[in-house]
C-alpha positions as CSV (number, residue, x, y, z in Angstrom):
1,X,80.1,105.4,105.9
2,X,79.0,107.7,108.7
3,X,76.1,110.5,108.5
4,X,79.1,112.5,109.1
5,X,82.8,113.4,110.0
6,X,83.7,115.2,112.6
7,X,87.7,117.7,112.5
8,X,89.1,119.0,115.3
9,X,90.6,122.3,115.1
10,X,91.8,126.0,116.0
11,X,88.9,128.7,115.0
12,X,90.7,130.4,112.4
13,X,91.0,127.7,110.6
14,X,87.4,126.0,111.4
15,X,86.1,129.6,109.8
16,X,88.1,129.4,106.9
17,X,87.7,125.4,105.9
18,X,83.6,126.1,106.7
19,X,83.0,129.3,104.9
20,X,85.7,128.0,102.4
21,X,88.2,130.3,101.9
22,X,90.8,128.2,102.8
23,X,91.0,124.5,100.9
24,X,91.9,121.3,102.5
25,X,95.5,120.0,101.8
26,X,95.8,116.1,102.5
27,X,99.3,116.4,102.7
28,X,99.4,119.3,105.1
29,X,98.1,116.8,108.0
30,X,99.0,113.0,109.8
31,X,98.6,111.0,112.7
32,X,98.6,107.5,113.2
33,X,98.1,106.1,110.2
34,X,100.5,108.7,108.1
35,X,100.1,111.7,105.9
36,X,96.9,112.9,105.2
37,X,93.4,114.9,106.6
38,X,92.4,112.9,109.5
39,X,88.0,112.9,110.5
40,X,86.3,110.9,112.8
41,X,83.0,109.7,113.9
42,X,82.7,112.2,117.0
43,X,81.7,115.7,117.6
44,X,82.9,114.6,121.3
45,X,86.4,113.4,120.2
46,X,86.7,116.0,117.5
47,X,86.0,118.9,120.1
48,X,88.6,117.3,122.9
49,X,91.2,116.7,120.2
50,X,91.5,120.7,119.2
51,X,90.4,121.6,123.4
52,X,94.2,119.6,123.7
53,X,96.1,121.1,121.3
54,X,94.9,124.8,121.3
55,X,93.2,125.2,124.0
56,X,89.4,125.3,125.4
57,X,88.4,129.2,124.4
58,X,90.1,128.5,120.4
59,X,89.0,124.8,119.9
60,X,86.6,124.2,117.2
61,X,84.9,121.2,115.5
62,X,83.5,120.8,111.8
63,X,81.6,118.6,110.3
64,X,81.6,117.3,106.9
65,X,78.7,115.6,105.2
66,X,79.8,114.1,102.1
67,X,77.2,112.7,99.6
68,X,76.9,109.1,99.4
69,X,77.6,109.1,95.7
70,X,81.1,111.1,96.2
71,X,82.1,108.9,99.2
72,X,81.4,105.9,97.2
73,X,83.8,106.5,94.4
74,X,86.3,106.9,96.3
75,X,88.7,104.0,97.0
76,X,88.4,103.0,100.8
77,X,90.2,100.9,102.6
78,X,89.1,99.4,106.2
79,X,91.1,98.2,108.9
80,X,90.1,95.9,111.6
81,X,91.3,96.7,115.1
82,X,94.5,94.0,114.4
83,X,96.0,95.7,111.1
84,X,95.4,99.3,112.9
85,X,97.7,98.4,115.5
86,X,99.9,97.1,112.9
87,X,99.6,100.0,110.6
88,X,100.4,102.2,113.5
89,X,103.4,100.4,114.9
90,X,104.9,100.5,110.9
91,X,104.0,104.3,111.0
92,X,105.7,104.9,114.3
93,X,108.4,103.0,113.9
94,X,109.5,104.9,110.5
95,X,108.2,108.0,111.8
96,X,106.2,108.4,109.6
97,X,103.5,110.3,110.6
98,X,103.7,113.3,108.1
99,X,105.2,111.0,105.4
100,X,103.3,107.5,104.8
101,X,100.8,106.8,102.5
102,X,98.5,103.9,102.1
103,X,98.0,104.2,98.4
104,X,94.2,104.4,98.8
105,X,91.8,107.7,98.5
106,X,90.3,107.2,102.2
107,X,92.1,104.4,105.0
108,X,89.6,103.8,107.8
109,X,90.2,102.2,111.5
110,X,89.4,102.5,114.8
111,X,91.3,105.1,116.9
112,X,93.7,103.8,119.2
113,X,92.9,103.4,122.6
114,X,89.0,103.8,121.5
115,X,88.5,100.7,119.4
116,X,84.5,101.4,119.5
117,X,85.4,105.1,117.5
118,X,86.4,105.4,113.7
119,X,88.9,107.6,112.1
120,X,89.2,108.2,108.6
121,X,92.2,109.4,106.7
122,X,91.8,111.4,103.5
123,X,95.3,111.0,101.8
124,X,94.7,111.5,97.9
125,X,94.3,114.3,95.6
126,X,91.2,112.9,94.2
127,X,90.0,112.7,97.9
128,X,91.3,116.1,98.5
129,X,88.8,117.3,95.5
130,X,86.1,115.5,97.2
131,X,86.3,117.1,100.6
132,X,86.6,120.8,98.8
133,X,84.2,120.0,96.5
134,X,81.0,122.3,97.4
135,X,78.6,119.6,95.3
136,X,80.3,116.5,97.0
137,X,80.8,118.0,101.0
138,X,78.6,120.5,103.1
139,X,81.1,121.9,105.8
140,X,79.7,123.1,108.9
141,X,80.9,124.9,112.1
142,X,80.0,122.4,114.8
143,X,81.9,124.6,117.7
């Protein structure tokens, strides 16, 4: 588990998710490995991600700390840089992006085209409780 996750997004939403006002939805989100509320491993990526899809002067980042304990109980799956690709290829060739689920709280893998950066996808409710849990996850504005 990393120190710390890292979301790109917009800063209306970066205020509200920080000074939590607005919850995290897991099935609001998805990406490349399906539906769910996608964090990586960069402040870098995190910041270039929301710079490309809303622009440099509203792009934010978080980051989310989650204790050791919380992360722990959740059910985590990893995936080497092989069954990423092939998870990513099932995805996109059902388009599936908003839709498929793993069936595990939290499905890690390296982000395509950057094999040497994580991603993690937070797809169940129990994961969902954990991320908007004030006990389990310190949210802070990064950007």
């Amino acid at each position: 588990m990393p120190d710390a996750f890292y979301h790109g997004t917009d800063h209306v939403t970066a205020q509200r998710v920080s000074s939590r006002t607005s919850a995290i939805d897991v099935a609001r989100g998805g990406g490349e490995f399906g539906r769910g509320f996608y964090v990586g491993d960069s402040p870098v990526l995190a910041l270039q991600f929301a710079i490309g899809r809303f622009g440099v002067t509203n792009a934010r980042a978080l980051r989310f700390i989650i204790t050791q304990e919380s992360y722990s109980a959740l059910e985590t799956k990893y995936l080497a840089e092989k069954d990423a690709k092939k998870l990513r290829q099932r995805v996109r060739r059902a388009r599936a992006t908003r839709s498929h689920l793993v069936g595990v709280d939290v499905v890690c893998g390296p982000i395509e085209g950057r094999a040497q950066n994580l991603q993690s996808k937070f797809e169940t409710e129990r994961s969902q409780a954990v991320l908007n849990d004030p006990a389990c996850t310190t949210i802070e504005l990064v950007r």
